[in-house]
KOLKE-507439 format. One record per residue (C-alpha): residue in three letters; z, y, x. Coordinates in steps of 0.05 Angstrom, whole numbers, padded with zeros to 5 digits, always signed. Layout:
<sites>
ALAZYX...
</sites>
This chain:
<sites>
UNK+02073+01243+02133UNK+02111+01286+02168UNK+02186+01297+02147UNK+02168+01377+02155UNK+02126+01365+02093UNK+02174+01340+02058UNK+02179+01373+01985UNK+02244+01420+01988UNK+02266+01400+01923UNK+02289+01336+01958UNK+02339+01374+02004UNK+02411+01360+01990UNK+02436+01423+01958UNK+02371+01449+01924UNK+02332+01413+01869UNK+02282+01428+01817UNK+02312+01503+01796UNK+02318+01517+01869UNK+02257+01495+01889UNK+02223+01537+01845UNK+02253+01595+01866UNK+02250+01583+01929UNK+02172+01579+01932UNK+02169+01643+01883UNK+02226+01681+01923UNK+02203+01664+01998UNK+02143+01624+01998UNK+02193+01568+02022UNK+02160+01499+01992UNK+02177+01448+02044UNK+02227+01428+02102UNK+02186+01458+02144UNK+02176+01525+02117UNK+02252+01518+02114UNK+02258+01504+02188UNK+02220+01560+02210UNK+02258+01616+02169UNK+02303+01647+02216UNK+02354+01691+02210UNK+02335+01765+02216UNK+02409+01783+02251UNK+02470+01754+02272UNK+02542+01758+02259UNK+02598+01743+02314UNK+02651+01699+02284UNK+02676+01684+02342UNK+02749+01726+02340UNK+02799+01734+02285UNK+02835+01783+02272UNK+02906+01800+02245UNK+02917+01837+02188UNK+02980+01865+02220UNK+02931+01889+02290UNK+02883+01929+02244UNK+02890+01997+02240UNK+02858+02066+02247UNK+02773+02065+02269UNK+02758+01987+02235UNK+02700+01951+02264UNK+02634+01949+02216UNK+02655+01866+02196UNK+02720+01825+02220UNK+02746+01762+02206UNK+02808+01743+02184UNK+02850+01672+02175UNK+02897+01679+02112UNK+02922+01645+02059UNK+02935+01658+01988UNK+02979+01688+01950UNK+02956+01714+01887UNK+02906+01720+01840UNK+02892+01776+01775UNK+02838+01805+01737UNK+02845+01883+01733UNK+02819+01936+01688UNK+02764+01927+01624UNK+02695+01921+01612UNK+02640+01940+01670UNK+02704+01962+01713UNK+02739+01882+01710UNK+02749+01855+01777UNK+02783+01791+01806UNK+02832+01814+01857UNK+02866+01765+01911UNK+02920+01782+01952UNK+02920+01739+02020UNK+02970+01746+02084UNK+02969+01718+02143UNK+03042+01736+02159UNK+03032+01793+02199UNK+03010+01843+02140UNK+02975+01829+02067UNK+02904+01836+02053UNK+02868+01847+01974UNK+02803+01814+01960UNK+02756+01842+01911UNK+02695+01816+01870UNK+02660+01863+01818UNK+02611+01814+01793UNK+02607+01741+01794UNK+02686+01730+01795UNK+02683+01666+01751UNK+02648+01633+01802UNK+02698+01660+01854UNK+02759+01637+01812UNK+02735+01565+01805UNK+02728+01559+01885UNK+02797+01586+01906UNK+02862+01556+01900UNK+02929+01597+01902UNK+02970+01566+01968UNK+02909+01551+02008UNK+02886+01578+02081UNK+02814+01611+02083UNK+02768+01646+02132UNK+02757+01717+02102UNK+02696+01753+02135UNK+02675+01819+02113UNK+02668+01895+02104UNK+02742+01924+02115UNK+02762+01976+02075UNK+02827+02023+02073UNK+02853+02042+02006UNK+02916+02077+01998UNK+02945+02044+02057UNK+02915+01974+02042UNK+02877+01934+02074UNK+02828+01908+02030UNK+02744+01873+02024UNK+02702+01880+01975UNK+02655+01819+01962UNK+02673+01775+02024UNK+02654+01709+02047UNK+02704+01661+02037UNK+02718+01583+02066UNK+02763+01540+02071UNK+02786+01533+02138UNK+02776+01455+02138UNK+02713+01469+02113UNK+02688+01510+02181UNK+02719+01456+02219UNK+02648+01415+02232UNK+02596+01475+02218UNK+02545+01469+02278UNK+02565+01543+02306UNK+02591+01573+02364UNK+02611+01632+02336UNK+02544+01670+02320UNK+02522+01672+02244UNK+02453+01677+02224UNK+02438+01726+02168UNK+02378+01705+02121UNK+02337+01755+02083UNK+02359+01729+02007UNK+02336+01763+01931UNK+02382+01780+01871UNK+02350+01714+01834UNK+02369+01671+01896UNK+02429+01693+01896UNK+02441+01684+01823UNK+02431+01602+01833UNK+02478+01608+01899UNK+02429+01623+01952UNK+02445+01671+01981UNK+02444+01685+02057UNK+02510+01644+02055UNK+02479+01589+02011UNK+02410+01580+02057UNK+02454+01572+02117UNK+02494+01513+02072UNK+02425+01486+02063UNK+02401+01500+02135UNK+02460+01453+02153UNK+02438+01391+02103UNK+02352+01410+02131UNK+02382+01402+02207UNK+02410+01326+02193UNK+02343+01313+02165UNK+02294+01337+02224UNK+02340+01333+02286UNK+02314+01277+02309UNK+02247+01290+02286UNK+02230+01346+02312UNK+02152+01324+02359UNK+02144+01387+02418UNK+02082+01433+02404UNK+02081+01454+02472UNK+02045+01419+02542UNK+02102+01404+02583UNK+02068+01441+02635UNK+02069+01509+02598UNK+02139+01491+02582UNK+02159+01479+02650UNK+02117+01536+02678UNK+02143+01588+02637UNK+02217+01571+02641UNK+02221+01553+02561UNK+02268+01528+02522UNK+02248+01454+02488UNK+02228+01463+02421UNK+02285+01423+02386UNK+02341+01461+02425UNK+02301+01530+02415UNK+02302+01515+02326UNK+02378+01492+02338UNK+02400+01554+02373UNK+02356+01603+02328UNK+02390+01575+02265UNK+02470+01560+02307UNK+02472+01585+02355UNK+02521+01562+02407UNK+02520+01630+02452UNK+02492+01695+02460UNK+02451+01675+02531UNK+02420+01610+02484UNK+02403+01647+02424UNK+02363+01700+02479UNK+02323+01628+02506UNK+02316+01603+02440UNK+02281+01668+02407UNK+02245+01676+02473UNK+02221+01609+02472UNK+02190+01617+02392UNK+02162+01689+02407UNK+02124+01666+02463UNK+02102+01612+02424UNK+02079+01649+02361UNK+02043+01704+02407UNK+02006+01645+02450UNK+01975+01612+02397UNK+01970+01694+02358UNK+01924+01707+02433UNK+01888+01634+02439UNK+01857+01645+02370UNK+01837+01722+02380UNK+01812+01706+02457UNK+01775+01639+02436UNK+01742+01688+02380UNK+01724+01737+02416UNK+01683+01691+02473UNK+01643+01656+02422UNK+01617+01728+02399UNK+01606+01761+02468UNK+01561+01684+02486UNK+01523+01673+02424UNK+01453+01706+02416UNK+01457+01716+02344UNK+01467+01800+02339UNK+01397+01857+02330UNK+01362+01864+02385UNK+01361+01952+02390UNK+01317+01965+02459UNK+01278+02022+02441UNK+01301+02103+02434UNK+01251+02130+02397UNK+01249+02193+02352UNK+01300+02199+02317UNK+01347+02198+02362UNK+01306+02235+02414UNK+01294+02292+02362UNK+01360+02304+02348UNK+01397+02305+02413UNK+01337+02347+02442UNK+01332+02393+02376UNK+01398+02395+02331UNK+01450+02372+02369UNK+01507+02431+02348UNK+01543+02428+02409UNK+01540+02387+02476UNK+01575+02330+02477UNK+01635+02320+02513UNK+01640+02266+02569UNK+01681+02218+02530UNK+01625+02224+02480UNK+01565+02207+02528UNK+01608+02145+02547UNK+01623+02115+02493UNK+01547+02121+02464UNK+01533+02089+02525UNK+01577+02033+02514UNK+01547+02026+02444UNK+01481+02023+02468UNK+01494+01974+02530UNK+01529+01936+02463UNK+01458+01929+02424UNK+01419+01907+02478UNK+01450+01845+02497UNK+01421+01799+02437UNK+01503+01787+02414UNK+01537+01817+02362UNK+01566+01884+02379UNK+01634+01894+02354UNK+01677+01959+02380UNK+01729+01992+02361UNK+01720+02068+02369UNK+01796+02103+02374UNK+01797+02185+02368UNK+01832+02232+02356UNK+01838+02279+02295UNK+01767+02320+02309UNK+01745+02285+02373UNK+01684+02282+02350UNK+01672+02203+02318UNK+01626+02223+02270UNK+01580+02248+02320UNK+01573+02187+02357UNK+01575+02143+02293UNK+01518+02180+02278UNK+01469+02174+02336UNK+01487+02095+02329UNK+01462+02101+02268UNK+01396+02147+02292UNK+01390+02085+02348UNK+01392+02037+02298UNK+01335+02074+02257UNK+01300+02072+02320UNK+01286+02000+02316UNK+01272+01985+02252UNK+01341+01978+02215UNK+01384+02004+02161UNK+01453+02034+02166UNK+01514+02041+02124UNK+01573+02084+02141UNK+01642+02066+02085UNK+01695+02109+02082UNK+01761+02110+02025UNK+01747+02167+02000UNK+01701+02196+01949UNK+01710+02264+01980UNK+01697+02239+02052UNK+01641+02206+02032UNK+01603+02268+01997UNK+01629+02312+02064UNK+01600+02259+02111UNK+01531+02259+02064UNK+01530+02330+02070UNK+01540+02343+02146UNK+01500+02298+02170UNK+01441+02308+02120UNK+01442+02384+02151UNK+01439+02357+02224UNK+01381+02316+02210UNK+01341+02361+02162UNK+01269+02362+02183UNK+01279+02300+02224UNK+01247+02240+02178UNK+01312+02200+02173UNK+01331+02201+02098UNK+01399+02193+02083UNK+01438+02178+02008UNK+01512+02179+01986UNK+01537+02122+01944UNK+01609+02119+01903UNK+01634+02102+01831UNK+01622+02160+01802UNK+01544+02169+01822UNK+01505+02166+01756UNK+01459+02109+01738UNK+01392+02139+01747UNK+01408+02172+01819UNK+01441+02103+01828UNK+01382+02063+01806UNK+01325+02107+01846UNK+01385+02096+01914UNK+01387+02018+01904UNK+01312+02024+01898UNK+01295+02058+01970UNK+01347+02020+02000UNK+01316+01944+01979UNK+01253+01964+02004UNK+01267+01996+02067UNK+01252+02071+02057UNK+01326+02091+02072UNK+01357+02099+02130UNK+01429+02112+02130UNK+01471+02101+02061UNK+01539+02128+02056UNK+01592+02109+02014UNK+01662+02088+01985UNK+01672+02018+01958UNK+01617+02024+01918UNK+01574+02003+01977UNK+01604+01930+01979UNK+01576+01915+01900UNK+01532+01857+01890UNK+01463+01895+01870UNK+01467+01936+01932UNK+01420+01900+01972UNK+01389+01927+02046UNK+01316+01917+02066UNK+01346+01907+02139UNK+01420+01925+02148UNK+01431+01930+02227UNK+01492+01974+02233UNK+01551+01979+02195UNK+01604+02038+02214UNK+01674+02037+02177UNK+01717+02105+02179UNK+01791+02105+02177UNK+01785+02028+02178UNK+01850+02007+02164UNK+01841+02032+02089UNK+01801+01972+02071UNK+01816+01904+02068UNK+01792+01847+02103UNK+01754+01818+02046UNK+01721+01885+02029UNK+01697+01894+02100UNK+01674+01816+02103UNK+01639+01832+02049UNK+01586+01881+02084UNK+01566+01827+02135UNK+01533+01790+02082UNK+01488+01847+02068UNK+01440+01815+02121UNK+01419+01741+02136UNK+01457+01753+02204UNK+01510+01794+02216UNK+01500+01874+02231UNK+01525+01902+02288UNK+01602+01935+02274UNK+01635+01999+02286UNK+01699+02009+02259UNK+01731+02082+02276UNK+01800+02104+02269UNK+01839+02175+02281UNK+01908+02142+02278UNK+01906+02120+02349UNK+01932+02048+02363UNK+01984+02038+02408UNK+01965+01979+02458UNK+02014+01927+02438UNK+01979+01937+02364UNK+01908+01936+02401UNK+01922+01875+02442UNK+01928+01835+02368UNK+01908+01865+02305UNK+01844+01884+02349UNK+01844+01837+02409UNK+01777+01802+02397UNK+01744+01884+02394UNK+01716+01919+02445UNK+01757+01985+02449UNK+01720+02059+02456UNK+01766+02113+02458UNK+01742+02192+02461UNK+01803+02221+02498UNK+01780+02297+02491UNK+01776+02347+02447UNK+01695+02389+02443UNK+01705+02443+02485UNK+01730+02520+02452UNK+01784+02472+02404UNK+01858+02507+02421UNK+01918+02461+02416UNK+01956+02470+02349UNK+02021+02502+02354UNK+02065+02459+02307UNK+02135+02493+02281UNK+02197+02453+02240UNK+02226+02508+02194UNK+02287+02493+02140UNK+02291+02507+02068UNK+02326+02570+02077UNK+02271+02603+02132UNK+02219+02599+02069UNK+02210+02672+02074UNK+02195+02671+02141UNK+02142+02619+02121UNK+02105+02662+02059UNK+02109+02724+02112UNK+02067+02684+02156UNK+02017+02656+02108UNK+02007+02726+02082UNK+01995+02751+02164UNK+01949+02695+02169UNK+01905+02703+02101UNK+01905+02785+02106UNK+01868+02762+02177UNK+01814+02724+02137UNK+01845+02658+02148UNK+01862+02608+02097UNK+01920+02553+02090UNK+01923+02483+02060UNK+02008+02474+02033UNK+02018+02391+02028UNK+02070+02365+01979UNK+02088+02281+01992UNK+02089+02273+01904UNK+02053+02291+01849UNK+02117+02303+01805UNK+02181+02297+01814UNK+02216+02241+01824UNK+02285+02230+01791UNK+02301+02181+01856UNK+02278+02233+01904UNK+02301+02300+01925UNK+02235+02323+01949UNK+02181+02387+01933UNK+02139+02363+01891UNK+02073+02394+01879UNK+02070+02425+01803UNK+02134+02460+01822UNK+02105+02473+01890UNK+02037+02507+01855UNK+02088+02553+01808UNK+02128+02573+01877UNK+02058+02587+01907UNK+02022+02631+01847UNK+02090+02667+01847UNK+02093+02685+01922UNK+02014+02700+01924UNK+01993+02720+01853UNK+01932+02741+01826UNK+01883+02788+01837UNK+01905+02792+01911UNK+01903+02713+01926UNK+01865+02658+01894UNK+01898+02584+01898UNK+01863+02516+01894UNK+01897+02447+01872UNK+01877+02379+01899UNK+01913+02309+01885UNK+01887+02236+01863UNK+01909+02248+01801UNK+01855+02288+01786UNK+01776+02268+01764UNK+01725+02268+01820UNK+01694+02333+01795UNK+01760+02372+01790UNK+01771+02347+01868UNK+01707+02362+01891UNK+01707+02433+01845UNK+01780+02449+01880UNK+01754+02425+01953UNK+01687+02467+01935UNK+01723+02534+01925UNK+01769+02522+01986UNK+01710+02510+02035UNK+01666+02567+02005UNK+01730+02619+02020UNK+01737+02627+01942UNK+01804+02609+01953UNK+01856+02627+02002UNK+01907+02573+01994UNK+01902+02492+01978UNK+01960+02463+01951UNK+01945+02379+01952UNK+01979+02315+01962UNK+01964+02276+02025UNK+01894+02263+01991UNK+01866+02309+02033UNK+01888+02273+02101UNK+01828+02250+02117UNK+01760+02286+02115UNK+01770+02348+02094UNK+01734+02398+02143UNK+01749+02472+02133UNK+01744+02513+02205UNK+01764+02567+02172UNK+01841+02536+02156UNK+01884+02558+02203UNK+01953+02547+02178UNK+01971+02471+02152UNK+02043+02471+02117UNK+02070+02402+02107UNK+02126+02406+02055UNK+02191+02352+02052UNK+02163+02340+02117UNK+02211+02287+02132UNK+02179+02241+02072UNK+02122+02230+02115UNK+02110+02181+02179UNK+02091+02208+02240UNK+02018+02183+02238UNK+02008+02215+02179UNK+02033+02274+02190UNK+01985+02278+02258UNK+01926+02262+02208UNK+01953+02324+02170UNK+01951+02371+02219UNK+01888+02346+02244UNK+01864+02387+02184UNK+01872+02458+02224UNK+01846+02476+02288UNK+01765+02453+02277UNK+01741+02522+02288UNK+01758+02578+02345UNK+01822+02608+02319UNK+01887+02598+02340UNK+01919+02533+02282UNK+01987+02526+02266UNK+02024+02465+02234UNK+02089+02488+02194UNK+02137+02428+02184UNK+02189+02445+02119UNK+02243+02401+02108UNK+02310+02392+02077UNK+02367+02425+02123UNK+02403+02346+02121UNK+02355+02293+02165UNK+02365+02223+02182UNK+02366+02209+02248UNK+02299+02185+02253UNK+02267+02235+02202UNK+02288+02292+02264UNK+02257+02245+02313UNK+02193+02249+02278UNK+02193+02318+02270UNK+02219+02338+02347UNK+02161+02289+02363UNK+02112+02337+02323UNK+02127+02398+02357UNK+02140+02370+02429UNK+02069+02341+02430UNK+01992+02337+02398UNK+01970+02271+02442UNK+01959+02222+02377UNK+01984+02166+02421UNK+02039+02181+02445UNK+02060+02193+02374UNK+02029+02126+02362UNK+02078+02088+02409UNK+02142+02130+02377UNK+02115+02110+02307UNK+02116+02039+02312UNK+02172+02043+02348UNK+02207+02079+02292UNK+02174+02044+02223UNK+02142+01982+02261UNK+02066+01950+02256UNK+02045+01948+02182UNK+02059+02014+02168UNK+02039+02049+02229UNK+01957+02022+02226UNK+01960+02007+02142UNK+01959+01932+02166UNK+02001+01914+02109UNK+01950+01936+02055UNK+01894+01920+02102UNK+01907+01850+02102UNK+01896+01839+02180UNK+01970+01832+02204UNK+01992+01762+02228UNK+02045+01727+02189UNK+02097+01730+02246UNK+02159+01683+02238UNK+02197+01718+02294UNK+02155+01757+02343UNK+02152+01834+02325UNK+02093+01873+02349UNK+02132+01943+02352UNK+02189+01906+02403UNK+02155+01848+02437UNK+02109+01882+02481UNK+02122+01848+02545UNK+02123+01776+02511UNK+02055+01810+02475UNK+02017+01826+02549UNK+02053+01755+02581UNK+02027+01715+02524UNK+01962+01744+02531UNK+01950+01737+02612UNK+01975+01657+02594UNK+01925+01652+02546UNK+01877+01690+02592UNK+01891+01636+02648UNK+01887+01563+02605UNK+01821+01592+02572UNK+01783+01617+02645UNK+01803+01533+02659UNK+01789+01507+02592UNK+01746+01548+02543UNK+01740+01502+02485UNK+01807+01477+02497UNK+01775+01402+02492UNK+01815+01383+02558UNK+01860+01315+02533UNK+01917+01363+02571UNK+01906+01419+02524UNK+01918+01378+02458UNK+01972+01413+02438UNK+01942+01485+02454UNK+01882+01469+02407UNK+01923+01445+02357UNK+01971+01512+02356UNK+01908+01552+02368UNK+01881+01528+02301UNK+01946+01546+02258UNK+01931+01616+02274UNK+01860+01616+02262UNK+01874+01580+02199UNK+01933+01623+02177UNK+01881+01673+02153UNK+01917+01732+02220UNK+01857+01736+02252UNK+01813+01789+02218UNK+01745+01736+02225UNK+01705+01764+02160UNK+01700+01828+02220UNK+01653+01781+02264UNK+01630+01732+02222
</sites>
């Protein structure tokens, strides 16, 4: 047994309570866990200051050496504080803890010198810190440091039993006597030596104490590269066993169907970028392997369209179809487009979510066991146990990265082998996201717009220009022209200053009252008939304005919406508000996106929002957006389930280590496929701690 799998309760300094907590808190069960939970920042402790030197603009945190000279609780109740005056001979300094000051009391001793670091503060004329850490100077004396302190992520009930980030590194200290010696290199000292690494046991010394700024770059270098090799062993070794094994449908013929309706209802001609990636879907389904491709567009680039002759190819030769989507309302708007472009065509196509009664449920589950229907669209409803396919060849996911891993595993079993897979997505993935969440996918991408769509002129107004805003709706809806207004919440929220939408509807039916203007309300809040009812009049022209959460991000298709007005625009990330103004400009007319916000942003909230109106290329905003909020928010990985469970590497800041990692792992598996070389030991091994770490999205191609 290794001593990495050592129980943590057995570490000096943590015990039973600890332990616990420690496994609740951080997942944190052994010394190994322990060993590979680095610090998220650093600290320089390497100068000291003088109280007597500081003075006018203070630095964020300093460190002082002083000893001392008093100690007093002050004031009552909730506002009782411990308060200890130190000096260090050149000036006086007051040390303050709100909370926890019995513990404090017990560990400092009136005469003695400490090491103060902290949070400086300057209160009438006094120098003075507010929860610092404190040690005795002996104490600091054999701590294995050269100045740089790691900072560890911590919680309020680790911190309540003394771990907090200042407690883990006390623990990190005892866990390093333990495995120093210990510690067996998961590297071949070729790739080591090759690529200029750091050994592992100096590269988990320097991450944790690091003895310089130039070390602590080789160290995190050295466990990035690491992490990201093994991250692009699993999802390349993956990917080759699907492109060589003959296990996928067999689609040679194009018969019909798909004849008839690109000869005969085809409502507009396709746009090169459409042709070629149909093309690359039907060189896919004639190889005998599993086709599995990733089809990236843009808001209204025209993914439906080419989902759907797949689908019309698939019919071709024999097999069912299933297109699953997130929403109910999607679902019913997919159902209902394409069952106009294939009227009078043969191909019968149903809609299936929660809410479909039982006996239009019972007659769908009935057609589809024995074959007579050809393409099924749904929601989740679709991955049930008693729906059951005759001969499920094709399986096309929308806005994939709504569903999780084990609901989209859970189509592939519709079929004694698995179908054919086509996951589509409008939030465009920037390539460092590509190159891992979706590494072992072919990638299609439709990089134009159908011809006659005009770019949508995006505007950032403030609070205050609001009547410049109703002026323009007004211009817009006396021309025939209707506009959706998006709120981020459904009431408001005592935490957050934003619009939210009941107040939001009153502002509206104010501005634009009736009999003149007609208004519409959509959010999740509401039943699926009251959506589709509100979505109904909207679409029919019933209705001249929409007011809606974000429900209506994906899907909706009015071409008659010209004007989309985001409000509290700044409560929104960038990819989402792209997906919102991918609501306007699907007809002829001139679109407009209006961005309202607050008159105070963040930094980063005007980023997003300069972004917006600089540019409509999805990814472009793509790049900024994990730049700005990082990977799990930017694709929905974090709900999805797909993203890896990085220690260190980040996939929004690593992308040279990301593309290096991956022409390394390129190169060992062009020599060594299997990786059953006695050299490449070590790379099989790390390989398999990826694919077994549950990263790797297999239930996709499985």
């Amino acid at each position: 047994m290794s001593v990495l799998d050592y129980d943590i309760k057995f570490l000096a300094g943590v015990g039973e309570k600890r332990a616990s907590l420690l496994s609740k808190e951080l997942g944190i069960c052994t010394f190994g866990d322990l060993l590979y939970y680095f610090p998220f920042r650093y600290v320089d402790r390497t100068r000291v200051f003088r109280i007597g030197e500081l003075g006018g603009e203070l630095p964020a945190y300093i460190q002082i050496r002083a000893r001392v000279t008093g100690m007093a609780y002050e004031g009552e109740g909730r506002k009782r504080r411990l308060r200890v005056a130190v000096s260090d001979g050149s000036g006086i300094a007051d040390l303050v803890w709100f909370s926890g000051a019995k513990w404090v009391e017990k560990q400092i001793e009136p005469g003695r010198e400490y090491v103060i670091f902290g949070r400086p503060n300057v209160f009438r004329n006094s120098l003075s810190f507010v929860h610092p850490e404190i040690d005795l100077v002996e104490a600091l004396v054999n701590r294995p440091t050269g100045g740089l302190q790691g900072v560890y992520s911590s919680t309020e009930k680790l911190t309540g039993v003394q771990l907090s980030s200042k407690g883990i590194a006390r623990i990190m200290v005892n866990l390093w006597e333990h495995v120093k010696d210990r510690i067996v290199e998961t590297l071949p000292q070729r790739i080591i030596a090759e690529n200029d690494l750091m050994p592992l046991r100096d590269a988990l010394y320097n991450i944790h104490f690091p003895q310089s700024q130039e070390l602590l770059r080789r160290a995190e270098y050295r466990l990035k590269f690491e992490e990201l090799l093994g991250i692009q062993l699993a999802i390349l070794s993956r990917r080759a066993t699907r492109t060589t094994a003959a296990d996928g449908f067999y689609f040679p013929r194009v018969g019909e169907f798909f004849n008839g309706f690109y000869g005969e209802k085809l409502p507009f001609q396709l746009t090169e970028a459409q042709k070629r990636v149909v093309r690359e879907i039907r060189s896919d389904t004639v190889t005998g392997h599993q086709m599995n491709r990733l089809l990236q567009g843009d808001v209204g680039s025209g993914k439906t369209m080419v989902a759907l002759m797949a689908m019309l190819l698939a019919a071709d030769n024999g097999f069912q179809s299933c297109m699953m989507v997130p929403t109910e309302i999607l679902a019913r708007q997919h159902f209902a487009s394409i069952s106009r472009m294939v009227e009078g065509l043969g191909v019968n196509v149903a809609v299936l979510t929660g809410s479909t009664r039982k006996k239009e449920r019972d007659t769908i589950l009935e057609e589809l066991a024995y074959g007579r229907l050809h393409i099924l669209i749904g929601t989740h409803a679709l991955i049930e146990e008693r729906v059951k396919f005759d001969n499920l060849g094709l399986v096309v996911i929308d806005e994939q990265h709504r569903f999780g891993v084990e609901q989209r595993a859970r189509m592939w079993t519709k079929n004694s082998r698995p179908p054919h897979v086509l996951v589509m997505t409008a939030t465009p993935i920037p390539r460092t996201l590509a190159m891992t969440l979706y590494g072992d996918l072919d990638v299609s991408v439709i990089d134009e717009l159908p011809p006659g769509r005009k770019p949508i002129i995006t505007r950032h107004l403030y609070d205050s220009q609001r009547m410049k805003l109703f002026g323009f709706m007004r211009r817009e809806i006396a021309r025939g022209r209707q506009v959706y207004v998006v709120y981020p919440l459904i009431k408001e929220s005592e935490k957050m200053d934003y619009k939210d939408l009941y107040d939001g509807f009153e502002t509206m039916s104010r501005e634009f009252p009736l009999p003149d203007y007609r208004l519409s309300v959509v959010h999740g809040k509401l039943s699926p008939e009251e959506k589709d009812e509100g979505m109904r009049a909207f679409r029919d022209g019933e209705t001249q304005v929409m007011v809606a959460t974000s429900v209506i991000e994906v899907g909706v298709d009015v071409p008659n919406a010209t004007v989309m007005v985001i409000e509290s625009a700044e409560r929104f990330g960038l990819s989402q508000l792209h997906q919102l103004r991918g609501r306007v400009g699907r007809g002829g007319e001139q679109s407009y996106c209006i961005l309202m916000s607050g008159d105070k942003l963040s930094r980063e909230a005007r980023a997003r929002l300069d972004a917006m109106v600089e540019t409509n290329d999805g990814f472009r905003l793509s790049e900024l957006d994990l730049k700005l909020r990082g990977a799990g928010d930017i694709s929905g990985t974090q709900q999805s389930g797909t993203v890896f469970e990085l220690k260190i590497a980040s996939l929004s800041k690593d992308a040279a280590v990301i593309e290096y990692a991956r022409r390394v792992a390129s190169g060992i598996l062009a020599e060594d496929p299997s990786l059953t070389m006695p050299v490449n030991a070590l790379l099989a091994r790390l390989r398999e701690k990826y694919v077994n770490q549950g990263g790797v999205d297999f239930g996709m191609i499985s």
